[in-house]
C-alpha positions in Angstrom: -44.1 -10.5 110.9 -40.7 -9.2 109.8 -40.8 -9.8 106.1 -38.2 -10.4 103.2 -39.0 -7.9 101.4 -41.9 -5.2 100.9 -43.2 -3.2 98.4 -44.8 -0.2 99.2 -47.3 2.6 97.9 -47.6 1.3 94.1 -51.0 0.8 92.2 -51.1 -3.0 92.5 -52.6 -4.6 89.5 -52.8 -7.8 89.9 -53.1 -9.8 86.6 -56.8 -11.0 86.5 -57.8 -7.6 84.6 -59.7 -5.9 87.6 -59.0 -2.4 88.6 -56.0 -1.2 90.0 -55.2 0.0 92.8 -52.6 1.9 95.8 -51.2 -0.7 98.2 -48.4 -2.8 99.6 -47.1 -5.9 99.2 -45.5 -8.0 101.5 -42.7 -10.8 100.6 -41.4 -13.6 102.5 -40.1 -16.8 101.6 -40.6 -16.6 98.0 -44.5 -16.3 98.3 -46.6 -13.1 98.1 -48.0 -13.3 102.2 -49.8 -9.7 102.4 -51.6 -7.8 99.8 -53.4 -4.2 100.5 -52.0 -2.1 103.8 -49.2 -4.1 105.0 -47.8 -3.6 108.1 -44.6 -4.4 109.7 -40.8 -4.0 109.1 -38.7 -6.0 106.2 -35.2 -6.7 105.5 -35.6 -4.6 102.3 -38.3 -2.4 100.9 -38.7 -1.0 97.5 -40.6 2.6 97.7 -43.2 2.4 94.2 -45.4 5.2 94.9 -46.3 6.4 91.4 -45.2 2.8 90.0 -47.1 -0.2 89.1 -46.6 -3.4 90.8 -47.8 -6.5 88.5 -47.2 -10.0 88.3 -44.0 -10.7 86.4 -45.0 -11.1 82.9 -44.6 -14.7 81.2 -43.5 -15.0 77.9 -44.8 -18.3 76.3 -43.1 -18.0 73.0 -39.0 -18.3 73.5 -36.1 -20.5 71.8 -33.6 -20.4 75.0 -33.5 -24.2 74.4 -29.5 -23.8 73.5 -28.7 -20.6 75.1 -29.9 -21.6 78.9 -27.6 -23.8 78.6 -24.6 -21.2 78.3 -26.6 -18.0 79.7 -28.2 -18.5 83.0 -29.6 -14.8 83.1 -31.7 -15.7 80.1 -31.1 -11.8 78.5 -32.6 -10.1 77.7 -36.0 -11.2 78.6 -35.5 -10.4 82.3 -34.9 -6.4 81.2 -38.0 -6.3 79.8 -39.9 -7.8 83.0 -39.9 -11.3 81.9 -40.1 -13.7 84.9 -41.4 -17.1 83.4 -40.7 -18.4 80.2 -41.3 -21.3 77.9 -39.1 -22.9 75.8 -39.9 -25.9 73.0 -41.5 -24.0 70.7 -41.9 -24.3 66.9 -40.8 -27.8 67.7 -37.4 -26.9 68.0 -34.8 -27.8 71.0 -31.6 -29.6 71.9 -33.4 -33.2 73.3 -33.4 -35.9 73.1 -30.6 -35.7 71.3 -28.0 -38.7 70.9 -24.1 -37.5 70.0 -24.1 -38.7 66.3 -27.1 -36.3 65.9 -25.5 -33.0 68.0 -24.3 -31.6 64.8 -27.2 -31.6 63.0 -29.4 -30.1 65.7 -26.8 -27.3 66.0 -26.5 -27.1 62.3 -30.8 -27.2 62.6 -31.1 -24.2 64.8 -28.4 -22.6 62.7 -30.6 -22.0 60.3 -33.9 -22.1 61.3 -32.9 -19.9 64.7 -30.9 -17.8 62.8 -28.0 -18.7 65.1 -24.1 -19.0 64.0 -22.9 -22.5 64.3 -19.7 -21.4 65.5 -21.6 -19.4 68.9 -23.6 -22.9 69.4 -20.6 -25.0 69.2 -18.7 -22.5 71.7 -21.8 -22.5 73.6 -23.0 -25.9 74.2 -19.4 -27.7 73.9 -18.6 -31.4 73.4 -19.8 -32.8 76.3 -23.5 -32.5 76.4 -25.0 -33.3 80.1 -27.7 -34.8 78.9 -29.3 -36.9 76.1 -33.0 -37.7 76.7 -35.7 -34.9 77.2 -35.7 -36.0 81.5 -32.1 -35.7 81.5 -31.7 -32.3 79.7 -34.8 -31.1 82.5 -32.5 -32.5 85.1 -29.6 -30.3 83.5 -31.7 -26.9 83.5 -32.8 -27.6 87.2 -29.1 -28.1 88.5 -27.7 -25.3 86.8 -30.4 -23.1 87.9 -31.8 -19.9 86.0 -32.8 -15.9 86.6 -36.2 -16.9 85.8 -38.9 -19.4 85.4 -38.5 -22.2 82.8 -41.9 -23.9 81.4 -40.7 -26.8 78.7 -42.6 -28.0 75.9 -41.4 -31.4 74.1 -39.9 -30.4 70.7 -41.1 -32.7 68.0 -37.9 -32.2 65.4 -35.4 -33.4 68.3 -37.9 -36.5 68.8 -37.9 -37.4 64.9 -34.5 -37.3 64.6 -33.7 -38.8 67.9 -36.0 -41.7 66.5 -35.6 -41.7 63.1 -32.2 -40.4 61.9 -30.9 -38.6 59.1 -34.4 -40.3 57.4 -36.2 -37.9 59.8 -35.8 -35.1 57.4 -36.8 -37.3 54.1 -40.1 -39.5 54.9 -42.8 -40.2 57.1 -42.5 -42.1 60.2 -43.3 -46.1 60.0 -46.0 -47.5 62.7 -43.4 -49.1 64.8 -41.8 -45.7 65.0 -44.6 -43.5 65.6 -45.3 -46.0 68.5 -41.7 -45.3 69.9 -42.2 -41.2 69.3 -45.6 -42.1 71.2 -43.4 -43.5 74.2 -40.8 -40.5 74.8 -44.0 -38.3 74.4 -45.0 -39.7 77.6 -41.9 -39.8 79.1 -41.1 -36.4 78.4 -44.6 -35.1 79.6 -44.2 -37.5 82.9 -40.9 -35.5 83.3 -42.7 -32.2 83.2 -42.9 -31.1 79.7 -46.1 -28.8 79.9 -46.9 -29.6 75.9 -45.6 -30.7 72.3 -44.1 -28.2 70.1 -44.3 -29.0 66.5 -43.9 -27.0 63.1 -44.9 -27.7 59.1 -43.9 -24.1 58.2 -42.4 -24.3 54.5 -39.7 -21.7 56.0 -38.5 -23.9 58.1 -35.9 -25.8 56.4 -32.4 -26.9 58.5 -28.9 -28.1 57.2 -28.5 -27.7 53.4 -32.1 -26.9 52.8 -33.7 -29.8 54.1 -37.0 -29.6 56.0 -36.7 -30.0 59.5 -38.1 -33.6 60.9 -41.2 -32.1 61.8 -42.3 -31.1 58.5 -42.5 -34.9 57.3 -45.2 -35.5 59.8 -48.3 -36.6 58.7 -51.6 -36.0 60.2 -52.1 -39.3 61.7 -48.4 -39.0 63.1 -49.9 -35.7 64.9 -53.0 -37.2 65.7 -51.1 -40.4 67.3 -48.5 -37.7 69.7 -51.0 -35.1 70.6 -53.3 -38.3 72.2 -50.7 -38.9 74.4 -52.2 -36.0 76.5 -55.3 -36.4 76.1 -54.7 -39.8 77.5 -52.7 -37.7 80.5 -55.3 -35.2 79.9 -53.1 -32.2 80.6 -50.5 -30.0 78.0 -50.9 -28.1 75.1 -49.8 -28.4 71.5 -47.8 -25.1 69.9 -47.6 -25.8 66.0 -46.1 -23.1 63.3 -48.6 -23.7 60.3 -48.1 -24.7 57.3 -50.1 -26.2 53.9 -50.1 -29.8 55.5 -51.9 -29.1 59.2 -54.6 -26.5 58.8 -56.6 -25.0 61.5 -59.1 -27.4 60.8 -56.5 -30.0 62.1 -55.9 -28.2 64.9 -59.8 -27.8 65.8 -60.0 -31.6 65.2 -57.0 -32.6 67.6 -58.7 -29.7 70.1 -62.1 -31.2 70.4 -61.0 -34.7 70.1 -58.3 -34.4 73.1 -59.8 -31.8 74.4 -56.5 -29.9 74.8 -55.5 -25.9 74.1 -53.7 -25.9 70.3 -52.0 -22.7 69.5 -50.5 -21.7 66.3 -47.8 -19.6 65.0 -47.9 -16.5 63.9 -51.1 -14.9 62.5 -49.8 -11.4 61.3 -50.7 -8.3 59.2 -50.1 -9.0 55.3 -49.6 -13.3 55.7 -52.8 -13.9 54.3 -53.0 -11.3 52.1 -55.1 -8.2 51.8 -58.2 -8.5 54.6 -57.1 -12.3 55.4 -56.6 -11.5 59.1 -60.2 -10.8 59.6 -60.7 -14.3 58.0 -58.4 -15.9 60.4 -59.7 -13.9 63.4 -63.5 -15.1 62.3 -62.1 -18.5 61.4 -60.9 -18.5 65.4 -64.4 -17.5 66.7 -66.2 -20.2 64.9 -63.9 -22.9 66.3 -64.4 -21.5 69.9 -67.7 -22.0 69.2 -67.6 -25.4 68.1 -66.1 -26.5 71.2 -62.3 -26.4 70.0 -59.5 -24.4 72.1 -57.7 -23.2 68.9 -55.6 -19.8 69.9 -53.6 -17.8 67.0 -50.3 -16.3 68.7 -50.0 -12.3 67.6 -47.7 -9.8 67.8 -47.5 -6.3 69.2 -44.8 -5.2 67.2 -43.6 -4.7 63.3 -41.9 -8.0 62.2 -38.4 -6.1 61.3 -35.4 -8.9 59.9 -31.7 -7.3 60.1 -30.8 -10.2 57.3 -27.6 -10.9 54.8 -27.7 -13.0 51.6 -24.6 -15.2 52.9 -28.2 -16.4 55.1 -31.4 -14.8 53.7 -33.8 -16.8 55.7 -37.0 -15.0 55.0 -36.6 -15.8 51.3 -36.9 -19.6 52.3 -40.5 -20.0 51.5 -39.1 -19.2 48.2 -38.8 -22.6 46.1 -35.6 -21.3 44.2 -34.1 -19.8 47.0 -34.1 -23.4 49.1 -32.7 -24.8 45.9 -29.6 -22.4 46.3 -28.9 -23.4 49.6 -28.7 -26.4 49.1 -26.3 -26.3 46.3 -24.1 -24.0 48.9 -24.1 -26.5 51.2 -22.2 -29.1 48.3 -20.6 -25.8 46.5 -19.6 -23.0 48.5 -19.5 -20.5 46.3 -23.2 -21.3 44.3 -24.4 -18.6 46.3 -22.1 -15.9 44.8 -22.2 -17.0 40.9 -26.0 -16.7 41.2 -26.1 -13.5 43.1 -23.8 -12.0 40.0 -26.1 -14.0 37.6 -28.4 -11.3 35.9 -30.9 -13.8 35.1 -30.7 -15.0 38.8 -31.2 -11.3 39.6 -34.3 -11.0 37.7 -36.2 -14.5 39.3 -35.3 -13.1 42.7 -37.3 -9.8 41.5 -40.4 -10.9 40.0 -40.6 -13.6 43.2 -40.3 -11.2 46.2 -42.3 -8.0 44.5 -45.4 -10.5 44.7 -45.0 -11.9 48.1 -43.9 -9.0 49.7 -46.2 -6.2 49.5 -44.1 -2.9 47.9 -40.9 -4.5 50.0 -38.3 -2.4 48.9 -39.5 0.5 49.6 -39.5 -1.2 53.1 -35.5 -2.2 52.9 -33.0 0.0 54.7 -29.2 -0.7 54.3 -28.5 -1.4 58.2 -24.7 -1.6 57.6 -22.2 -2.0 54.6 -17.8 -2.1 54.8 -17.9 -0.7 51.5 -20.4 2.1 51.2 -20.9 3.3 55.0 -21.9 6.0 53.1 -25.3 4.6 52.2 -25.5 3.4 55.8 -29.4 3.9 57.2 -31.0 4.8 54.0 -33.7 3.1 52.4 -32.6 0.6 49.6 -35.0 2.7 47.1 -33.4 5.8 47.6 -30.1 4.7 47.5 -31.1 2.7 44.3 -32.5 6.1 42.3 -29.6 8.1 43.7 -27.1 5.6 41.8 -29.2 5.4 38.7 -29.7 1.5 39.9 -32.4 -0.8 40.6 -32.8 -1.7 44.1 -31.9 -5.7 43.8 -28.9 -5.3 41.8 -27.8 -2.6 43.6 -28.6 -5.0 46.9 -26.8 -7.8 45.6 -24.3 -5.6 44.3 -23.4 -4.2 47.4 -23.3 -7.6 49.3 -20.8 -9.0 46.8 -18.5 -6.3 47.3 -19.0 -6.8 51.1 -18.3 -10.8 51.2 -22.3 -11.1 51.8 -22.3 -9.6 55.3 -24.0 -6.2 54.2 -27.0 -5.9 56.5 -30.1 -5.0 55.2 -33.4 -3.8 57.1 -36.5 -4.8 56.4 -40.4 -4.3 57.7 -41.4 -8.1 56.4 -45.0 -8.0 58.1 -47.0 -6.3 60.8 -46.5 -3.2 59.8 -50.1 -1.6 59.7 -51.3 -0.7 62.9 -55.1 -0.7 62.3 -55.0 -4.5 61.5 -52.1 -5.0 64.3 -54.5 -3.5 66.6 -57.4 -5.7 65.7 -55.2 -9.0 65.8 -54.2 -8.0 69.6 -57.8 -7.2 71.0 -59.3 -10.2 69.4 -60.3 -12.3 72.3 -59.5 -15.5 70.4 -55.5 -14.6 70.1 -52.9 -14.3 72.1 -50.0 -12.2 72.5 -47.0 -13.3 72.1 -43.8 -14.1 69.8 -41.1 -12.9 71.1 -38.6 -15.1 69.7 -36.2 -14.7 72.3 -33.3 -16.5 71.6 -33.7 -17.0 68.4 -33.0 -14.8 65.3 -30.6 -12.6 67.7 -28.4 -11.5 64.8 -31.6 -10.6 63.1 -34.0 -9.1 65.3 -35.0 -8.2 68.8 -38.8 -9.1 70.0 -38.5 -10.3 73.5 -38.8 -6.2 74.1 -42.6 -7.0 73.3 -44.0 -6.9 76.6 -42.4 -2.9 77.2 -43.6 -2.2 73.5 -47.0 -3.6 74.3 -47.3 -1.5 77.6 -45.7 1.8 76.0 -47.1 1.9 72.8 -50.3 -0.1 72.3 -50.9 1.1 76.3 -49.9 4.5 76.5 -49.5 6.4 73.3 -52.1 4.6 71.0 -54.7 3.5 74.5 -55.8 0.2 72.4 -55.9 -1.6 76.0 -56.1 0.1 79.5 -53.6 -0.7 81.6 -55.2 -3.8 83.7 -55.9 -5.2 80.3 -52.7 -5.3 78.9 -51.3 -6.8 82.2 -53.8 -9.4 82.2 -52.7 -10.2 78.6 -49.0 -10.2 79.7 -49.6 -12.7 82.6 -52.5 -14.6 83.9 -54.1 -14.9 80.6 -50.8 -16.6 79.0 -50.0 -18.5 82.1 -53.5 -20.0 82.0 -54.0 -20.8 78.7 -50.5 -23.1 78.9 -51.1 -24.6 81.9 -48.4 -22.3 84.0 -50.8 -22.7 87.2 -48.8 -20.7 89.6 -47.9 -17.7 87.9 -49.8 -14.9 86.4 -51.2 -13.4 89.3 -50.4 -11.6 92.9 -52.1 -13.2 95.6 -51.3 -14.3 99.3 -49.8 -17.7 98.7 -48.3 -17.5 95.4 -44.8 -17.4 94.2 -43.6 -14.2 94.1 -42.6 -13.1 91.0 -43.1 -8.9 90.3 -41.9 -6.5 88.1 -42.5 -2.4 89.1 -42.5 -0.1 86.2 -43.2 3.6 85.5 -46.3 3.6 83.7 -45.3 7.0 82.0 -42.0 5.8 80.7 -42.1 2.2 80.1 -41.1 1.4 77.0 -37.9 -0.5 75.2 -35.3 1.1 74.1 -33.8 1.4 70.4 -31.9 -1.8 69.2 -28.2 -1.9 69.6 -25.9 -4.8 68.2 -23.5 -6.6 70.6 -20.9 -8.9 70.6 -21.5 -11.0 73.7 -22.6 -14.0 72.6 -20.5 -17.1 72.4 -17.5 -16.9 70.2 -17.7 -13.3 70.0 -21.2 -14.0 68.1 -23.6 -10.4 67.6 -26.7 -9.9 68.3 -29.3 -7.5 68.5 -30.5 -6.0 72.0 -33.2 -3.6 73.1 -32.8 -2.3 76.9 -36.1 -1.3 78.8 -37.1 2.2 80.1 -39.0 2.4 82.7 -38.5 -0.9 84.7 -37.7 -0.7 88.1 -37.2 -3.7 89.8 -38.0 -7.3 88.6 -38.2 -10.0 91.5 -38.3 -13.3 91.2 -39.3 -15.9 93.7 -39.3 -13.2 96.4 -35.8 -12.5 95.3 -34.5 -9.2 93.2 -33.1 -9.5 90.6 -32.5 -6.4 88.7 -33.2 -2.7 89.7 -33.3 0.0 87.4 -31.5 -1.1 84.4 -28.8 -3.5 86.6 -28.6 -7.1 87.6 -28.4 -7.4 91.0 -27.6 -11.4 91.4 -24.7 -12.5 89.2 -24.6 -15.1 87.2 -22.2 -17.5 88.8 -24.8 -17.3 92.3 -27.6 -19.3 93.2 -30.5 -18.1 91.2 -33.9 -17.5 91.6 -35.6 -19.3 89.0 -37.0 -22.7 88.7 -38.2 -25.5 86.5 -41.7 -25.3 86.4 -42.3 -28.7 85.3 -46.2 -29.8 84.8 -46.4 -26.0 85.0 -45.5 -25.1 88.2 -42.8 -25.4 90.9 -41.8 -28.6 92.9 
């Protein structure tokens, strides 16, 4: 057999956790045909003696929902070994969508994404190709992608599609939960692998309004989610919040007998010792019978943020007040940021939420004081005889509110970090990508996760934390053709230098649509990531363009037509 292409003399580990080991692998026609000694000749071969050869990873926690639709190479998630993604989550995506409503779901994602209106607008244009969930699948698959696309079916989209403005104010009547009910099934017919859905108080869209999703009741849950169990396949992804508690979750779990996973269990959220709660709280519903999986991170949760859009503060009652008085009055935001009684509120509310958080605050960039560039807020506050929120809000004023300030929010201490990732009730995940790009730069995860946690710190051997990067995420959201290298399945690889893998330090760019920024991280260490038998980048470079015919697919129902 002459093959397509052939990968020779890495340590092949596979993605099911067993033991490494040297071999080949042999390509053709998309599909992983020989695995171990391989012999015979191929078009091209890839020498990765001293390199690992693993499945590509699969990231199940990514907003491309909007930016797929502009950027086909889905950066930056491919630099970091990315091959299959899923997109949906949090509830949050571009359909159904009809055109009255296109504002408001750009204006959504502007603020809950953390995405400038003006790069959306650029991005997605007037003339949407789609308008129910089908069609915008139908979009995705004609226009083709890098990588793999997995969909969940976004509930804010649904609400508004269904509801209207009224979406964001009150709960849903019978007759409309009964339509919801109806595209639920049409979208999951169409290959949506799930329901995405969020009741996070920080999640609040145009002028500080909830998002549609947060005016769900229970029983509005309860009547979408049994949709698949009726189907009996897909998943529900929710980003908690006061009004759906993990006890919910075990309930829908049990009584569908569907996966639920939640958003985001991190060091410092619950307070002092509450992740052990949560991580005990997760073994005791395993044990009653209910599939309910907290989604962790690897890394430090680290916001670049500006007070023109200071979206971590928006759990922060008085802080949602204020936006909403900028969205009627412009310039509410600046008379209360020069209001010393303003100033005050803002300190005694964050010093209690925020564990010692300005000590954690560095001043990323200023126009008017570069010379306090990259020092922590503290120190730059003692050094001017200041305190460190006037001096913050001093600062930003003088710089039109685009001062950039650095901040560790949570995640931060690596004993409990480590805990949270070897749990075997969690999984690891949220990335983010394609979200918060002006603010931070998670879809780097999978290289953090393999140089640090791996490594420097050896919290997981190396067969475990490929297993936790691939089969084990594809599995648990019903991605059932990925994850793994075997004869007969789609190959999709990434080779990396186990010594030197690892992402690199974030940069800002200015690539985005409209000349929008964003925050990037390349990868170290990765040396060729091939999808569907096809290569598409080696060391560092694309080597398909954008305007080609690309590798990816639509894995609708979870895997490839």
């Amino acid at each position: 057999m002459t093959f397509d292409l052939k990968i020779t003399g890495g340590t092949i580990v596979d993605g099911t956790g067993r033991p490494g080991f040297v071999g080949d692998l042999g390509i053709k026609d998309g599909k992983v045909v020989a695995l171990g000694k391989v012999e015979g000749p191929a078009a091209q071969t890839i020498d990765a003696t001293g390199k690992v050869v693993a499945p590509g990873f699969v990231d199940v926690h990514t907003h491309y929902d909007a930016q797929i639709l502009w950027d086909r190479m889905l950066t930056i998630s491919p630099w970091h070994g990315v091959t299959t993604t899923v997109i949906g989550n949090c509830g949050f995506g571009v359909a159904p969508t009809k055109e009255i409503h296109r504002k408001m779901i750009m204006q959504t994602l502007e603020k809950v994404e953390g995405m400038s209106l003006e790069a959306l607008e650029a991005g997605l244009g007037t003339d949407w190709p789609f308008e129910t969930f089908p069609q915008y699948l139908d979009a995705l698959e004609k226009r083709g992608s890098a990588i793999n696309v997995a969909a969940l079916f976004g509930h804010t989209p649904l609400r508004l599609y269904v509801m209207g403005e009224e979406s964001t104010e009150r709960a849903a009547t019978v007759d409309e939960v009964g339509a919801m009910k109806k595209l639920v099934q049409e979208a999951m017919e169409a290959g949506a692998i799930g329901f995405g859905t969020s009741v996070s108080v920080s999640h609040n869209g145009y002028a500080g309004k909830p998002v549609p999703s947060r005016q769900a009741t229970p029983e509005e849950m309860d009547a979408l989610v049994s949709v698949m169990g009726e189907m009996k396949r897909g998943l529900m992804q929710i980003t908690i919040g006061r009004d759906f508690s993990t006890r919910h979750m075990a309930e829908v779990s049990r009584k569908y007998n569907i996966p639920v996973t939640w958003t985001a269990l991190l060091s410092h959220l619950y307070g002092p010792g509450g992740h052990r709660k949560q991580l005990d709280l997760a073994a005791e519903q395993r044990k009653s019978g209910a599939m309910v999986i907290p989604q962790v991170s690897c890394r430090p949760l680290n916001f670049e943020v500006t007070f023109a859009e200071p979206f971590i503060f928006d759990v922060m009652p008085f802080m949602n007040e204020l936006a909403k008085a900028d969205a009627k009055d412009p310039g509410a935001r600046r008379r209360a940021y020069a209001d010393p009684a303003w100033r005050e509120k803002l300190r005694s509310e964050v010093t209690p939420l925020f564990q010692k958080w300005w000590d954690r605050v560095v001043i990323s960039w200023s126009p008017s004081h570069r010379e306090l560039e990259e020092m922590p807020l503290a120190v730059a506050a003692a050094r001017l005889g200041k305190d460190p929120v006037d001096l913050a809000l001093d600062i930003s004023l003088a710089d039109d509110l685009k001062t950039r300030f650095r901040m560790a929010v949570m995640n931060f201490d690596e004993k409990e970090v480590a805990e949270l990732i070897t749990d075997p009730n969690t999984i690891i995940a949220l990335s983010d990508a394609g979200a918060h790009a002006s603010q931070l730069c998670d879809a780097c995860y999978s290289t953090h996760l393999l140089g640090h946690w791996v490594r420097d710190r050896k919290v997981f051997t190396l067969e475990e934390a490929v297993h936790n990067l691939t089969q084990r995420p594809a599995e648990m959201f019903g991605i059932t053709d990925r994850g793994v290298l075997a004869e007969g399945r789609p190959a999709d690889v990434v080779v990396f230098d186990a010594k030197t893998v690892s992402p690199g330090p974030l940069k800002r760019v200015y690539d985005m649509p409209a000349g929008a920024d964003r925050l990037v991280s390349e990868a170290s260490g990765i040396d060729a990531v091939i999808v569907n038998g096809r290569v598409i980048r080696r060391n560092n470079k694309d080597t398909v363009a954008a305007d080609d015919k690309l590798p990816g697919r639509l894995l609708r129902h979870g895997r490839a037509a």
